[in-house]
N, CA, C and O atoms as a Maestro MAE file, in Angstrom:
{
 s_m_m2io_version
 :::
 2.0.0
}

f_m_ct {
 s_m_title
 :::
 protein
 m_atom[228] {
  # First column is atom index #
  i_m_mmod_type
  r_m_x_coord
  r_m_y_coord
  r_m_z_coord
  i_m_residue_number
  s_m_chain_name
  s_m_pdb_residue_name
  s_m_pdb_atom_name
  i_m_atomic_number
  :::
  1 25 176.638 60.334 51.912 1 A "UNK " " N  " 7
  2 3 175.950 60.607 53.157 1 A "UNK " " CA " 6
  3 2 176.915 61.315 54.095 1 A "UNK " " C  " 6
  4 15 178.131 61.131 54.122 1 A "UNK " " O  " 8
  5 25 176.275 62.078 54.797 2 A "UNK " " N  " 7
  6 3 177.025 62.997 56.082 2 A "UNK " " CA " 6
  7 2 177.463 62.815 56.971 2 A "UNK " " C  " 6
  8 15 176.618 63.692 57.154 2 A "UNK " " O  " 8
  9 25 177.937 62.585 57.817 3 A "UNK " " N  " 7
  10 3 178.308 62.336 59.545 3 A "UNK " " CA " 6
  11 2 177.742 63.656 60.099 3 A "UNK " " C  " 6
  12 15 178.190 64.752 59.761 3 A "UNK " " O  " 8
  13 25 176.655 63.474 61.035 4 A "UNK " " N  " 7
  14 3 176.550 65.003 61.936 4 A "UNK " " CA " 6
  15 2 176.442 64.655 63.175 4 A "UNK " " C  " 6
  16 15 175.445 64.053 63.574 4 A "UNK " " O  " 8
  17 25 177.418 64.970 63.941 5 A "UNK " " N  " 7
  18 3 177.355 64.976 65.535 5 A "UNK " " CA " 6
  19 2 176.501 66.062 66.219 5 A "UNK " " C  " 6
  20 15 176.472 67.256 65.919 5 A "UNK " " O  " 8
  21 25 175.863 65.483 67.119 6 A "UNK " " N  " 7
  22 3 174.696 66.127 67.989 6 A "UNK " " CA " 6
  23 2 174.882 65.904 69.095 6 A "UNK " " C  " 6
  24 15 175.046 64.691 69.225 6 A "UNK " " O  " 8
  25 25 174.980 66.616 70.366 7 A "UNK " " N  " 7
  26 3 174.431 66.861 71.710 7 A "UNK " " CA " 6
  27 2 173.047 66.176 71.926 7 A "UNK " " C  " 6
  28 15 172.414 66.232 70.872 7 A "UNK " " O  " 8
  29 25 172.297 65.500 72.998 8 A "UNK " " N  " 7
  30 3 171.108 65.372 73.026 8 A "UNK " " CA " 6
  31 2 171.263 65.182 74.741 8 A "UNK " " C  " 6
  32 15 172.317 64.830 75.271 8 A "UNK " " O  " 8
  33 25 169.991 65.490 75.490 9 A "UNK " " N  " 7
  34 3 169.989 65.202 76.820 9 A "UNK " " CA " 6
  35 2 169.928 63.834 77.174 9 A "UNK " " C  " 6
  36 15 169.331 63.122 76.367 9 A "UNK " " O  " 8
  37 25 170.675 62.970 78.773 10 A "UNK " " N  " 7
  38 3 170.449 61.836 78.301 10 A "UNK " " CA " 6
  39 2 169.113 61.675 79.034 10 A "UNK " " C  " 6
  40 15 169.212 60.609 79.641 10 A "UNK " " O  " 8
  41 25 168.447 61.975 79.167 11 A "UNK " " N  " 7
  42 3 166.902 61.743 79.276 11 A "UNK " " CA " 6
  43 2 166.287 61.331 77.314 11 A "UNK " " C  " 6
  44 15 165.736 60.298 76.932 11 A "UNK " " O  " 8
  45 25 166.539 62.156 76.754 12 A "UNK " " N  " 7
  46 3 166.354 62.095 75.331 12 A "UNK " " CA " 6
  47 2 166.977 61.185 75.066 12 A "UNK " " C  " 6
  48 15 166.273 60.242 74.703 12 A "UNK " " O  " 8
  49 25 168.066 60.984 75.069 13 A "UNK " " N  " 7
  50 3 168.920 59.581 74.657 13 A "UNK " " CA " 6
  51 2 167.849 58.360 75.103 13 A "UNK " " C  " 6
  52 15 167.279 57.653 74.272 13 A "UNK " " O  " 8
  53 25 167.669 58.233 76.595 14 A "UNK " " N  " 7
  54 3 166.849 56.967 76.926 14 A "UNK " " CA " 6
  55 2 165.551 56.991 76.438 14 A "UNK " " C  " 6
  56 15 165.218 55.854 76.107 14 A "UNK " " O  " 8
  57 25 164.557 57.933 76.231 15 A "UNK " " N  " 7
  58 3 163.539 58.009 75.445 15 A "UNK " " CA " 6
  59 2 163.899 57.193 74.020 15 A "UNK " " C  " 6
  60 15 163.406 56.097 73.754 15 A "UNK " " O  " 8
  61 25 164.814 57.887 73.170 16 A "UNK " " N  " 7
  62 3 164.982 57.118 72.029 16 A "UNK " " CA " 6
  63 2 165.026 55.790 72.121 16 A "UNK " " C  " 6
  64 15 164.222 55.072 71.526 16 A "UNK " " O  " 8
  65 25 166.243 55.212 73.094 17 A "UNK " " N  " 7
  66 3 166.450 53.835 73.448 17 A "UNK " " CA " 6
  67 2 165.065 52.997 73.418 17 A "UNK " " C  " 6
  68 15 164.771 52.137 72.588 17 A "UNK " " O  " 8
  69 25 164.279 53.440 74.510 18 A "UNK " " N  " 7
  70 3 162.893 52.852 74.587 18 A "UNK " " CA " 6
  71 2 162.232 52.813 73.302 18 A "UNK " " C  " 6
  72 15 161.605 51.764 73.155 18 A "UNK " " O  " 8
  73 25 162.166 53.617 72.313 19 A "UNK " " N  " 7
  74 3 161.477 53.349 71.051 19 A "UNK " " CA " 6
  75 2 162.066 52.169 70.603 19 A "UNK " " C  " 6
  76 15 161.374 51.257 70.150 19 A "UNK " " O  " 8
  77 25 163.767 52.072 70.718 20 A "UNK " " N  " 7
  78 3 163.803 51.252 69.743 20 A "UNK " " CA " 6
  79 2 163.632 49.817 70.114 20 A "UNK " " C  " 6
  80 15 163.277 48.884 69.395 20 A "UNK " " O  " 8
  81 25 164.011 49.825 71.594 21 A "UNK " " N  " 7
  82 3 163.291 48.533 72.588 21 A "UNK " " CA " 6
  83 2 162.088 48.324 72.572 21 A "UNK " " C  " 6
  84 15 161.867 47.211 73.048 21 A "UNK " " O  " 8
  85 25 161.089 48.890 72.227 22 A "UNK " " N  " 7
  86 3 159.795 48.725 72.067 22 A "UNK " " CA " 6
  87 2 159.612 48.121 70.497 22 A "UNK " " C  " 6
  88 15 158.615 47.464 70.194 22 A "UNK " " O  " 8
  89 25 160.916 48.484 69.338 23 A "UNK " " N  " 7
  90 3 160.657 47.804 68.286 23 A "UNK " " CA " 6
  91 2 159.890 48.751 67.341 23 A "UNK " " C  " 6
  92 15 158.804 48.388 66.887 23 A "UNK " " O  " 8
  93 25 160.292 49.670 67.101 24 A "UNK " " N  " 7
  94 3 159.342 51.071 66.872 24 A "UNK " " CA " 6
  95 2 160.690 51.403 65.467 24 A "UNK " " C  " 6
  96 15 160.411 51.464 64.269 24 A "UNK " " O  " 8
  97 25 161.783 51.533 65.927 25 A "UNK " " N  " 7
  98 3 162.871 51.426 65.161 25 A "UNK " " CA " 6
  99 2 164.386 50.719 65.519 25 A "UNK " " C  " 6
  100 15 164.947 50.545 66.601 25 A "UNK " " O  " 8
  101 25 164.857 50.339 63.895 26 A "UNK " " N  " 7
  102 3 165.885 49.668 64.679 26 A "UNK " " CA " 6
  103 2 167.454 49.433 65.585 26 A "UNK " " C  " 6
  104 15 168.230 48.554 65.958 26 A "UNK " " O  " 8
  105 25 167.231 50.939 65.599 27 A "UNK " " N  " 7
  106 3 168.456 51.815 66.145 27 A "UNK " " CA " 6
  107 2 168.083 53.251 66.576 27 A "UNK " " C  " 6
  108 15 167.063 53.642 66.009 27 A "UNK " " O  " 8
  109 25 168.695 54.234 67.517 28 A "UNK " " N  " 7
  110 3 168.264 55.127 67.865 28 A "UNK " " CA " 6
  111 2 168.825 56.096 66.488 28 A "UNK " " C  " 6
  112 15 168.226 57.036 65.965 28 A "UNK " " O  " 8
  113 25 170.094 55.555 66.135 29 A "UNK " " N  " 7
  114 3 170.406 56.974 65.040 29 A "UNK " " CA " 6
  115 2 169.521 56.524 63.380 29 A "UNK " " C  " 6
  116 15 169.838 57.005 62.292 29 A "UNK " " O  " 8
  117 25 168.268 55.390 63.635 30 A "UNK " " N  " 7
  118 3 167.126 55.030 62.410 30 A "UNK " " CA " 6
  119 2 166.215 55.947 63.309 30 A "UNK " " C  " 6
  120 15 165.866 56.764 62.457 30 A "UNK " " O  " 8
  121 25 165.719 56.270 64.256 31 A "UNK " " N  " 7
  122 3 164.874 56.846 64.994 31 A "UNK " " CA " 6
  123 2 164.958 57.940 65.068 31 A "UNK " " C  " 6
  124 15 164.042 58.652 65.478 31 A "UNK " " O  " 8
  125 25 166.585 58.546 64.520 32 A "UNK " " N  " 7
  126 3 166.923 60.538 64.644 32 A "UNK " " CA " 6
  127 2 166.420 60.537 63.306 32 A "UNK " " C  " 6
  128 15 165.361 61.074 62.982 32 A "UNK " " O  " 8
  129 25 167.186 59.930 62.535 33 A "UNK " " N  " 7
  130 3 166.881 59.594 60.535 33 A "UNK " " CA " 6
  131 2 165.830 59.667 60.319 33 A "UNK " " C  " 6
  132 15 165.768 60.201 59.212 33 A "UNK " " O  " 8
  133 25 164.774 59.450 60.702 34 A "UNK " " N  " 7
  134 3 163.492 59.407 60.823 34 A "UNK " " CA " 6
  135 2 162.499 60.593 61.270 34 A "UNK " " C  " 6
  136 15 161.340 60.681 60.865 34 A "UNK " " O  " 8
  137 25 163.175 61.583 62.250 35 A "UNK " " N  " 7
  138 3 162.259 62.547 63.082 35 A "UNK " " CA " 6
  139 2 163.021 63.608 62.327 35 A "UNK " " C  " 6
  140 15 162.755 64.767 62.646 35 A "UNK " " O  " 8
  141 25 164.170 63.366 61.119 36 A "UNK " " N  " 7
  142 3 164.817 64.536 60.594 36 A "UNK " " CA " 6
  143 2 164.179 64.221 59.546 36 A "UNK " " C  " 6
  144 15 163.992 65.291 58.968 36 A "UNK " " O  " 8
  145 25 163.689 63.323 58.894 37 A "UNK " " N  " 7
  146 3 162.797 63.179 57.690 37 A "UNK " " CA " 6
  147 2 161.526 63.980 57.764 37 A "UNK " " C  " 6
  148 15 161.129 64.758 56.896 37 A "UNK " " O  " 8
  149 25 161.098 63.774 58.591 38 A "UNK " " N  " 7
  150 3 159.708 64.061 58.971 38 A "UNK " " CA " 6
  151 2 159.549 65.842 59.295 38 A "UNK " " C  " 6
  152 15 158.612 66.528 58.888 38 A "UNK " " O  " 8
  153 25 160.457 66.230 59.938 39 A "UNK " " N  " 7
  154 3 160.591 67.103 59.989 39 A "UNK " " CA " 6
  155 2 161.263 68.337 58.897 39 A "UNK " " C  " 6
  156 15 160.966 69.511 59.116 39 A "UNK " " O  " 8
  157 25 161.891 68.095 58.090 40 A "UNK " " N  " 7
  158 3 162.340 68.426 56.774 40 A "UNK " " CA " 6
  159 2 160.761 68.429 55.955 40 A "UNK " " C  " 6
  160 15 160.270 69.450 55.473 40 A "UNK " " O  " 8
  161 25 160.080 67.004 55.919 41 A "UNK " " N  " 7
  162 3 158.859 67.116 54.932 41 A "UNK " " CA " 6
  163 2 158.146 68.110 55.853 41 A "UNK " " C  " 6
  164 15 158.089 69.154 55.202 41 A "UNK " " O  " 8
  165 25 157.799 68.225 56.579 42 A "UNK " " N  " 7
  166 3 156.696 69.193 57.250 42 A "UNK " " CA " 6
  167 2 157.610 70.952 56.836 42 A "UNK " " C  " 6
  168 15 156.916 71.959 56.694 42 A "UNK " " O  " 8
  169 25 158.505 70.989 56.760 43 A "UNK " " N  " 7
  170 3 159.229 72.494 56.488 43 A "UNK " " CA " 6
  171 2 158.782 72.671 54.940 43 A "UNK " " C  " 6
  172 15 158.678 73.776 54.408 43 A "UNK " " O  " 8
  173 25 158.529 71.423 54.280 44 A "UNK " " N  " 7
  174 3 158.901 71.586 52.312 44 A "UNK " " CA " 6
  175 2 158.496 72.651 52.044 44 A "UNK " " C  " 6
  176 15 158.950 73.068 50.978 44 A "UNK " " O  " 8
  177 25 157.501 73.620 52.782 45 A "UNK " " N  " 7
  178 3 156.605 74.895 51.485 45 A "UNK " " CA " 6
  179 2 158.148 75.744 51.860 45 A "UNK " " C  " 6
  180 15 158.576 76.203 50.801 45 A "UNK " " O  " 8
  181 25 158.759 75.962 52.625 46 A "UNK " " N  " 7
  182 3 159.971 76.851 53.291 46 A "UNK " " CA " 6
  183 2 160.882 76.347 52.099 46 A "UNK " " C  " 6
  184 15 161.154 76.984 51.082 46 A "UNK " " O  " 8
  185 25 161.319 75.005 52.453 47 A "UNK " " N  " 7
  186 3 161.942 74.783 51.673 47 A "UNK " " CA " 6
  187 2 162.429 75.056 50.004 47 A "UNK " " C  " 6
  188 15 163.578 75.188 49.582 47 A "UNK " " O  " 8
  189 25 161.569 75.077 49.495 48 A "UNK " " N  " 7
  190 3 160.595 75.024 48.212 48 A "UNK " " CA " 6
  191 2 161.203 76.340 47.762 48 A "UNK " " C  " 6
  192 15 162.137 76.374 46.960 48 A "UNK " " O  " 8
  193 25 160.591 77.542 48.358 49 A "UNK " " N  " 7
  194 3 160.815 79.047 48.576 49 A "UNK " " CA " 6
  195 2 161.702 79.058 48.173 49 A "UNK " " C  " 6
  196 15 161.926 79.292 46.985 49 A "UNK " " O  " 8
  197 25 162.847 78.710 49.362 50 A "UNK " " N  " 7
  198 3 164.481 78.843 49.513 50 A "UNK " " CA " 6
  199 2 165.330 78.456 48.037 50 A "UNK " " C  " 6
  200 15 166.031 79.215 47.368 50 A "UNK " " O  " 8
  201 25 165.020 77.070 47.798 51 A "UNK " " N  " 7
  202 3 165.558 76.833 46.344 51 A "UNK " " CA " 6
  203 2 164.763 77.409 45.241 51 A "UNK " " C  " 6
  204 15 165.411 77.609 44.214 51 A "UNK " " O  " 8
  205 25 163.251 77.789 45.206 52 A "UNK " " N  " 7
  206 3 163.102 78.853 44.296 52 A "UNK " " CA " 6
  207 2 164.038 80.145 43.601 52 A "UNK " " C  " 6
  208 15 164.421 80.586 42.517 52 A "UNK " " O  " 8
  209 25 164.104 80.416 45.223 53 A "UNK " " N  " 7
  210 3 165.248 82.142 45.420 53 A "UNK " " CA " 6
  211 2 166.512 81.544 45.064 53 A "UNK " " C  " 6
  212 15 167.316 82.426 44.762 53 A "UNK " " O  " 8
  213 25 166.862 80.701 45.005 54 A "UNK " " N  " 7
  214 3 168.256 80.371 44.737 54 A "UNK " " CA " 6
  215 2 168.842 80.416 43.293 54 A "UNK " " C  " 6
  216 15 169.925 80.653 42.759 54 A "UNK " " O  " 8
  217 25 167.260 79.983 42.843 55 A "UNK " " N  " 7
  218 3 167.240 79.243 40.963 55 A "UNK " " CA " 6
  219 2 167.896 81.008 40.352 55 A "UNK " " C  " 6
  220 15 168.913 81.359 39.754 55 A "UNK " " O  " 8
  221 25 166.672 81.746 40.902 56 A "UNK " " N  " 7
  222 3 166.710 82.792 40.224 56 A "UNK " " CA " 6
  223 2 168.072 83.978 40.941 56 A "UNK " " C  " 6
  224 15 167.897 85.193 40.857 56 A "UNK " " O  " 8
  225 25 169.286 83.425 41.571 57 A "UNK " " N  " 7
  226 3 170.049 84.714 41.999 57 A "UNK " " CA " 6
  227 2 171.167 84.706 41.583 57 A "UNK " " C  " 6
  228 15 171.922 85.648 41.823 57 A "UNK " " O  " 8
  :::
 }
 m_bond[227] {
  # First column is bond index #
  i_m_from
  i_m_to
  i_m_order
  :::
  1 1 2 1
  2 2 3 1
  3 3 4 2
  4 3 5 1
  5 5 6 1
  6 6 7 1
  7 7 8 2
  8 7 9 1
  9 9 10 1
  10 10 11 1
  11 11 12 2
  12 11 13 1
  13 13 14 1
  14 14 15 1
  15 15 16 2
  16 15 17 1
  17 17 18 1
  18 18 19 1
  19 19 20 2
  20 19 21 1
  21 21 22 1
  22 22 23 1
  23 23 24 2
  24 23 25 1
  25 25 26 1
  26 26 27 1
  27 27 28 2
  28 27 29 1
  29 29 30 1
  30 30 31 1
  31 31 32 2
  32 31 33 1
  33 33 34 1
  34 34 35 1
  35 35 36 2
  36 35 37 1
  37 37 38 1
  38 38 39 1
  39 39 40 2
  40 39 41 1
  41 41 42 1
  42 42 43 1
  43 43 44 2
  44 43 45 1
  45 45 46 1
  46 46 47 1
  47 47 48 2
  48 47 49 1
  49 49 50 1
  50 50 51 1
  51 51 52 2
  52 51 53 1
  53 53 54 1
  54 54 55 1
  55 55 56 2
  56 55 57 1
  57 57 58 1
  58 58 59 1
  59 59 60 2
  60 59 61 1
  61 61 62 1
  62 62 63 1
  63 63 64 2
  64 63 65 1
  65 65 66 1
  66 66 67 1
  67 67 68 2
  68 67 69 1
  69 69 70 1
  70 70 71 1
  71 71 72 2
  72 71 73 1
  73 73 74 1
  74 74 75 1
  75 75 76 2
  76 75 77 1
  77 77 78 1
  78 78 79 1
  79 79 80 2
  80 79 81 1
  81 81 82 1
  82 82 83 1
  83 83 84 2
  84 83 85 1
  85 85 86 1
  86 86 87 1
  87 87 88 2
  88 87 89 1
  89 89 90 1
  90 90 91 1
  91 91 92 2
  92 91 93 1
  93 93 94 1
  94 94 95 1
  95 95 96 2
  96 95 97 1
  97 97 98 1
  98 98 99 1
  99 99 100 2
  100 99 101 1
  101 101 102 1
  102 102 103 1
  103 103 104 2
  104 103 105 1
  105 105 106 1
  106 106 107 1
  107 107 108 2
  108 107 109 1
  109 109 110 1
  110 110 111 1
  111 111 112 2
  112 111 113 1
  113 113 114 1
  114 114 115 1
  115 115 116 2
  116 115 117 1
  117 117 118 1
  118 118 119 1
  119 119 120 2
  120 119 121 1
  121 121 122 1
  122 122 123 1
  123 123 124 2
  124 123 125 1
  125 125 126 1
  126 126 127 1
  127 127 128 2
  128 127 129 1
  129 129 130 1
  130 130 131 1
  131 131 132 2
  132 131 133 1
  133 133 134 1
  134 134 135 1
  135 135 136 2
  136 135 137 1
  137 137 138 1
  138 138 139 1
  139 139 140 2
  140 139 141 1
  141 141 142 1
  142 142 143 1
  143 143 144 2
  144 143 145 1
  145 145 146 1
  146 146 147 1
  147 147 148 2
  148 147 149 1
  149 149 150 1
  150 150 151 1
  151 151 152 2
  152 151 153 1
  153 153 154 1
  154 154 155 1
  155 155 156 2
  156 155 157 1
  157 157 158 1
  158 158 159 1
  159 159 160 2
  160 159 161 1
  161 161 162 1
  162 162 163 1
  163 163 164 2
  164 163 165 1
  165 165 166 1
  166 166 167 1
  167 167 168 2
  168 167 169 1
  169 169 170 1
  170 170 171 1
  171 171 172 2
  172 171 173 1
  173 173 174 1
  174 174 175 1
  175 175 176 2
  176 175 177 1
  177 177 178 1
  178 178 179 1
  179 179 180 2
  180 179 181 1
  181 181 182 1
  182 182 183 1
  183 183 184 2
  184 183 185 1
  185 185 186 1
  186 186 187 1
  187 187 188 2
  188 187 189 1
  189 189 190 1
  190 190 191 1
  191 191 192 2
  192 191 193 1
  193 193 194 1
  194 194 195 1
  195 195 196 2
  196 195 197 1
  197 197 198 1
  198 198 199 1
  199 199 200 2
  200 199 201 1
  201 201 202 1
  202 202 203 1
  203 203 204 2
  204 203 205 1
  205 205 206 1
  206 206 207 1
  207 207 208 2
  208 207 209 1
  209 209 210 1
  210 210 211 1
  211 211 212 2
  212 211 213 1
  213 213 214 1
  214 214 215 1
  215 215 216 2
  216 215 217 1
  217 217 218 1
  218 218 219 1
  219 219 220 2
  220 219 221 1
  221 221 222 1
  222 222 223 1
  223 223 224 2
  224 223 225 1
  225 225 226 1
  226 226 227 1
  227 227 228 2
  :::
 }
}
């Protein structure tokens, strides 16, 4: 697994906080892990492409 450091506003920071105080998740960096999952699956047809073009170069 990776280490990736990120910038975030702290308005965004306390938003996260509140999710996870609300019990939604159980840490804010399970709550980034999560919106980078989600967001990766919603890219997959891109994705897909990309390592297609790769197979064949």
């Amino acid at each position: 697994m990776r280490k990736v450091t990120i910038r975030i506003t702290d308005r965004q920071y306390e938003r996260l906080e509140m999710l996870v105080k609300a019990g939604e998740f159980p840490s804010v960096s399970e709550a980034i892990r999560t919106a980078i999952r989600e967001f990766v699956d919603s890219n997959r047809e891109i994705i897909e492409k990309v390592e297609n073009l790769q197979l064949y170069s």
